[in-house]
C-alpha positions, 0 to 999 in steps of 0.5 A, spaced: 170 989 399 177 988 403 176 980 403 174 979 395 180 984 393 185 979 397 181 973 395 183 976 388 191 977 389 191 970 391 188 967 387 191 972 381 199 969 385 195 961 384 193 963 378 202 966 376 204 961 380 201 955 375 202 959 368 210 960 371 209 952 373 207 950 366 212 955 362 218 951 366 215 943 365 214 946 357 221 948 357 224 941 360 220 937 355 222 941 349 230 940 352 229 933 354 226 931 347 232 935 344 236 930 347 233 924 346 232 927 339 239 928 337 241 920 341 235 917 337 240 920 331 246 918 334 243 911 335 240 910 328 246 912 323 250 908 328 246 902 326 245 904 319 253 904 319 254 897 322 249 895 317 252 898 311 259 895 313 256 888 313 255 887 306 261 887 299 264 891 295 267 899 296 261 902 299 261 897 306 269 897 307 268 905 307 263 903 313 267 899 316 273 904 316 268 910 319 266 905 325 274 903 326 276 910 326 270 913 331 273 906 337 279 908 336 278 915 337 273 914 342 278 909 346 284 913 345 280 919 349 277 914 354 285 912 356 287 920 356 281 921 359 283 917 365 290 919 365 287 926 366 282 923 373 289 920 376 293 926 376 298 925 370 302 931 366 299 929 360 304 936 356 300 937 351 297 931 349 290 932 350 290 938 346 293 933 340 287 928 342 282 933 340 286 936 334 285 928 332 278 928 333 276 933 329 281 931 324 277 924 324 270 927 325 272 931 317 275 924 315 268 920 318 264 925 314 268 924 308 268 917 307 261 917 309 260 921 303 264 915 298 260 910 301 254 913 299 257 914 292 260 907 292 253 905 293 249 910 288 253 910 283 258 904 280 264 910 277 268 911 283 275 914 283 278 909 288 285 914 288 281 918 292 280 911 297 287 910 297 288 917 299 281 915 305 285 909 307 292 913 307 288 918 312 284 913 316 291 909 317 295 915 320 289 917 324 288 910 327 296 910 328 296 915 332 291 914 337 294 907 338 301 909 338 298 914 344 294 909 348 300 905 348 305 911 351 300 912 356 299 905 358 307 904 358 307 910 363 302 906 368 305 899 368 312 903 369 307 908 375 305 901 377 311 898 378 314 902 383 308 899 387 309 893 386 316 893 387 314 896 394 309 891 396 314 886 395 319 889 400 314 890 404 312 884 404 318 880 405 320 885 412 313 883 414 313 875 414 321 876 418 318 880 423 312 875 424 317 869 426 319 867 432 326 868 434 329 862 438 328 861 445 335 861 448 332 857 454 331 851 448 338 852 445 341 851 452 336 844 452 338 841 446 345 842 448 343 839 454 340 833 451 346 832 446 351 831 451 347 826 454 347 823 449 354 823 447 355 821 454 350 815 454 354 812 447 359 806 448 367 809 449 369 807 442 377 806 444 375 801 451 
């Protein structure tokens, strides 16, 4: 009976081992296919805007301000993104730049909005667009104004360097030539004064 009772627990451990196997593979798919759901989203309403902002009239300027709006926002993380990996003191900047994220995701979702309006219906107010375009300027001023600032910071981080190679440069290349043999100055006096010595006296 021994061996049929271990035969048992192993087969039992086998059997729990698979089940928890397959609850762990079923938890992966589920999670990777959220994932892929949400990008395929992202992908779809990404081409959808670039499409939308193609055509004429209200609706597709709309668009094409939405699709503006996300570059500049996504260059202008990118640039603090990158400050951030080199070290640099940002202050409060990066919190500001979240705080335009969230104010250009708000203004995305309502020019999406107006868009759709634009397309379904042809009374729109366009005070409202002026005052969309007001917001989405001020938004993508900002990120420029701040792309800007970070790349003055490093071109003048990169000018200290550069001023350096030059100087470095310039001590090297007199270190490398070659400092006059005295031996051959002695010669040339030599020869000048054999020379001098086999000219013709000009007062004979």
């Amino acid at each position: 009976m021994a061996p049929i009772g271990t035969f048992l627990t192993i087969m039992l451990v086998i059997m729990l081992f698979f089940l928890i196997a397959g609850i762990a593979g079923v938890y992966l798919l589920v999670k990777v296919g959220k994932k892929a759901t949400k990008k395929a989203r992202k992908v779809s309403t990404r081409v959808a805007s670039q499409v939308a902002a193609m055509g004429p009239g209200d609706a597709a300027a709309t668009e094409r301000m939405r699709l503006d709006l996300r570059r500049e926002v996504s260059l202008t993380r990118q640039a603090v993104d990158h400050a951030l990996r080199d070290g640099w003191g940002l202050g409060d900047l990066p919190q500001l730049v979240a705080e335009i994220g969230t104010h250009a995701d708000q203004l995305d979702a309502q020019l999406g909005l107006y868009a759709q309006h634009s397309r379904v219906s042809s009374y729109v107010d366009h005070a409202s667009l002026g005052r969309l375009r007001e917001h989405h300027a001020k938004l993508t001023t900002s990120c420029a104004r701040i792309r800007a600032d970070l790349l003055n910071d490093q071109m003048a981080h990169s000018a200290g360097g550069i001023d350096d190679i030059q100087s470095r440069t310039d001590l090297e290349i007199e270190a490398r030539r070659r400092a006059p043999d005295p031996l051959d100055q002695i010669d040339e006096l030599y020869n000048r004064t054999m020379v001098n010595r086999s000219r013709p006296d000009d007062h004979r």
